[in-house]
C-alpha positions as CSV (number, residue, x, y, z in Angstrom):
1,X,131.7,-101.7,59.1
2,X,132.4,-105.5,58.9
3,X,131.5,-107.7,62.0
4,X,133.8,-110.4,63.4
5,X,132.1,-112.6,65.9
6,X,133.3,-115.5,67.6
7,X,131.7,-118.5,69.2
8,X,134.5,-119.9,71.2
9,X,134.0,-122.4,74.0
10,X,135.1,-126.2,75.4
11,X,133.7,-129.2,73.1
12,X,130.0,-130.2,73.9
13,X,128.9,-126.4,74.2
14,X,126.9,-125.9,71.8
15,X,128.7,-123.4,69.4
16,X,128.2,-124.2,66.5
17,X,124.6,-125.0,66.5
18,X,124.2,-121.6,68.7
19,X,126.6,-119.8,65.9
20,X,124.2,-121.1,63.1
21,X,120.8,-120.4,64.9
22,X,122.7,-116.6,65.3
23,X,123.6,-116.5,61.6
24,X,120.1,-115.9,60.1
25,X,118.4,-113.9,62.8
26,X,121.3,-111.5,62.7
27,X,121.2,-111.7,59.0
28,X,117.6,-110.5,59.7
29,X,118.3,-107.9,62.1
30,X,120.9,-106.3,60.1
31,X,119.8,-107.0,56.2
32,X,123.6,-107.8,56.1
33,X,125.3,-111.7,54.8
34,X,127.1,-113.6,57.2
35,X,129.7,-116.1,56.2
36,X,130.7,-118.6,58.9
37,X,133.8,-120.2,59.1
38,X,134.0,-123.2,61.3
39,X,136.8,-124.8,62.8
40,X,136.2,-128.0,62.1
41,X,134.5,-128.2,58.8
42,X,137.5,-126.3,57.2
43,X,140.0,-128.4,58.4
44,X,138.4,-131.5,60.2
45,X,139.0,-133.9,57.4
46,X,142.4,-132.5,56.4
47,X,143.9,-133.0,60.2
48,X,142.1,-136.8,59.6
49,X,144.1,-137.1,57.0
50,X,147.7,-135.6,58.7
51,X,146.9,-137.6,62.0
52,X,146.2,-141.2,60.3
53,X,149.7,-140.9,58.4
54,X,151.5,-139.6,61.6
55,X,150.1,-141.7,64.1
56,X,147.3,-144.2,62.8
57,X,144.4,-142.5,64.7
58,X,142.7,-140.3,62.1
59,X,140.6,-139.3,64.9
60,X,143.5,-137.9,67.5
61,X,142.8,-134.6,68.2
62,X,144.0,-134.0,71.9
63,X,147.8,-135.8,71.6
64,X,150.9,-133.4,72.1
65,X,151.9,-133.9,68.4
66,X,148.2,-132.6,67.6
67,X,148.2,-130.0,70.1
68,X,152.0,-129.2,69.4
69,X,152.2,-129.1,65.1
70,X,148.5,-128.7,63.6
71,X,146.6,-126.9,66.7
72,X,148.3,-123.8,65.7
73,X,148.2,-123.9,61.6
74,X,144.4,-124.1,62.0
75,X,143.6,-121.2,64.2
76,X,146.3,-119.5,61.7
77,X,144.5,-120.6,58.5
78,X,140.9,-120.2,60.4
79,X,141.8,-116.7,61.3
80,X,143.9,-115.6,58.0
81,X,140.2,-116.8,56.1
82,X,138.4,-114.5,58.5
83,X,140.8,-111.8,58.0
84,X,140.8,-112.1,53.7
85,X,136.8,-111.7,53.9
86,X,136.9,-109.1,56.3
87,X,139.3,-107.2,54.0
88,X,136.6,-107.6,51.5
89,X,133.6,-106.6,54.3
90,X,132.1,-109.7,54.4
91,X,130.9,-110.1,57.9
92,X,132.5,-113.6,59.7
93,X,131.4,-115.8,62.5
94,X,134.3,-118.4,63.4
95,X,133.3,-121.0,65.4
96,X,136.0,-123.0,67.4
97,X,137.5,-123.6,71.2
98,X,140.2,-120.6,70.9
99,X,140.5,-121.6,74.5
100,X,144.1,-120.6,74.6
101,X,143.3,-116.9,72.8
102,X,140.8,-116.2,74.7
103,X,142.8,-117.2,78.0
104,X,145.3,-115.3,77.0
105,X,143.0,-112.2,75.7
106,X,144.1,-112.6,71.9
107,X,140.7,-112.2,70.6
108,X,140.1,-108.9,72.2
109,X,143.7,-107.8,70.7
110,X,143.2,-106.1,67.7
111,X,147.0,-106.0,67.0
112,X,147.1,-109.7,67.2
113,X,143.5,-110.3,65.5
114,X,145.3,-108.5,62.7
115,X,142.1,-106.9,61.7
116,X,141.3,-102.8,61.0
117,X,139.9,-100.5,63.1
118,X,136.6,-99.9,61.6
119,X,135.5,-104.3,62.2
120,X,133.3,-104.6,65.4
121,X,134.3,-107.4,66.8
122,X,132.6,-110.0,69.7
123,X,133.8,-112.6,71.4
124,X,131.0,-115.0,72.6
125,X,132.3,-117.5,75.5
126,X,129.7,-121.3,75.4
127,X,129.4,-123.0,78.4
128,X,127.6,-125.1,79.7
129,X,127.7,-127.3,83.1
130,X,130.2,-130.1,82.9
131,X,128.3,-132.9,83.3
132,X,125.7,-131.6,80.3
133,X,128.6,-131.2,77.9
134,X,129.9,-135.0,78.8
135,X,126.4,-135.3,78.2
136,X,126.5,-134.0,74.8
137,X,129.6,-135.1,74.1
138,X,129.1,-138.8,74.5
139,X,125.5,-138.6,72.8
140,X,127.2,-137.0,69.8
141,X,129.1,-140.3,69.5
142,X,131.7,-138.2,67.3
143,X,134.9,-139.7,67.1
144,X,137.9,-136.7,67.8
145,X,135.8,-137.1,71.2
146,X,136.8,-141.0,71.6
147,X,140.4,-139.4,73.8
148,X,138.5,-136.5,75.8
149,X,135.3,-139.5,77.0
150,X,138.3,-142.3,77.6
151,X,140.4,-140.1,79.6
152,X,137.5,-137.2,81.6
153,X,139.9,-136.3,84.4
154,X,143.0,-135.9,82.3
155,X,141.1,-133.7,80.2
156,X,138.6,-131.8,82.2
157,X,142.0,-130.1,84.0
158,X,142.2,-128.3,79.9
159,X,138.6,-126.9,81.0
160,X,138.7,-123.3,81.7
161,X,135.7,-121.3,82.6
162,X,136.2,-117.2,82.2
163,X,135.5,-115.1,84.7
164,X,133.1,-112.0,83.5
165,X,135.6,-109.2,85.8
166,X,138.6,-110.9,84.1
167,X,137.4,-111.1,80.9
168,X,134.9,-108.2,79.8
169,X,135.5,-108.6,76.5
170,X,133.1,-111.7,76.5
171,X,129.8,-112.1,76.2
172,X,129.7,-115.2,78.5
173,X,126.3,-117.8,77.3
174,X,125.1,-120.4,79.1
175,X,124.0,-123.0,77.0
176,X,123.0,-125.5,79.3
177,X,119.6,-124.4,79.1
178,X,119.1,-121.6,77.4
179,X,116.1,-119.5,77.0
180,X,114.6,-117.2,73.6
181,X,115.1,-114.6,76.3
182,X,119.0,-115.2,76.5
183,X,119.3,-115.9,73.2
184,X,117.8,-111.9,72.4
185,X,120.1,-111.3,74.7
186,X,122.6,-112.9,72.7
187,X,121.5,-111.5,69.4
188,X,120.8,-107.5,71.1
189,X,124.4,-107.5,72.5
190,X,125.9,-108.8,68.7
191,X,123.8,-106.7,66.8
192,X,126.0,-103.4,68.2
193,X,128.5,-101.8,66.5
C-alpha cells in the first residue's frame, strides 16, 4: 500500500524542514523509501524564469497573473508527479501551501486526488503563530517573500488557519515550538495505514 502524505501550510511554517526531518524516521519506522516532492524545488526556478519574462520580477510569486496562470499548472504537475510514482508504489511526501485544497477539502477527496483506493493518504496542516512565521519569513531573507514582508496586511487576510471539527482529515502541527513528543506524535499518527 503506497503512502501519500502532505505537508501543507502558510510560508514560514516550517514544512519542508518538518517534511524532511519526517522522511528518514518514517523511512526507519517502516523499512519503506520515501520520495519527496517539493513545491518549490520542482518548479521554483522554472516560474523565476516565466515571471522575469512576463513581468520583470523573477521573484513575484503572490501577483494575480502568478496566482491566476502558473499557481494552478504547479499543483497540477506537483500532484500528476505524485500520482505517476504512486502508480508505481513509491511512497510520496509533497510539500507545498495547498491552502486552497485543503480549504476546500481537495486533499481528503480521493476522486479529485486522482489516486487508488489501496494509497493511505495524510494531510498534515503547519502552523505556527503569526508573528513567528514573519519571524521566519524575514530571517530566511528568500526573495518570492520580498511581496508577502512589503505588503503584511494585504497578505495576512490569504492566512487561513483550519479548524480541527471542520477539517478532521488534518493532522493539525504546531510548529512554533514543537517538541520530540509532538513530533512522535507526528510520526505515530503517519506511520498508520
Amino acid at each position: 500500500m503506497p503512502r501519500l502524505i502532505f505537508f501543507c501550510g502558510h510560508a514560514g511554517t516550517g514544512k519542508t524542514t518538518l517534511a524532511k526531518r519526517a522522511l528518514p524516521a518514517l523511512h526507519a519506522r517502516s523499512g519503506q523509501s520515501f520520495c519527496l516532492l517539493d513545491k518549490d524545488t520542482l518548479y521554483g526556478d522554472y516560474s523565476s524564469a516565466v515571471m522575469g519574462v512576463l513581468t520583470g520580477d523573477p521573484n513575484d510569486r503572490d501577483s494575480p497573473l502568478y496566482l491566476q496562470h502558473l499557481r494552478a499548472p504547479e499543483y497540477a504537475g506537483l500532484l500528476n508527479t505524485a500520482r505517476e510514482n504512486l502508480s508505481l508504489d513509491v511512497n510520496c511526501i509533497v510539500v507545498g501551501p495547498l491552502s486552497r485544497e485543503v480549504r476546500a477539502h481537495h486533499l481528503a477527496d480521493r476522486a479529485w486526488l486522482g489516486v487508488a483506493d489501496d494509497v493511505a493518504v495524510h494531510v498534515v496542516w503547519v502552523h505556527l503563530q503569526e508573528a513567528e512565521a514573519r519571524r521566519r519569513i524575514q530571517a530566511r531573507g528568500n526573495p518570492n517573500d520580498v511581496w508577502k514582508l512589503a505588503h503584511w496586511d494585504a497578505y495576512r487576510t490569504r492566512l487561513f488557519m483550519p479548524d480541527a471539527a471542520q477539517y478532521p482529515e488534518l493532522l493539525l502541527h504546531d510548529n512554533t515550538q514543537a517538541s520530540n513528543e509532538s513530533f512522535e506524535a507526528l510520526l505515530d499518527a503517519l506511520s498508520r495505514a
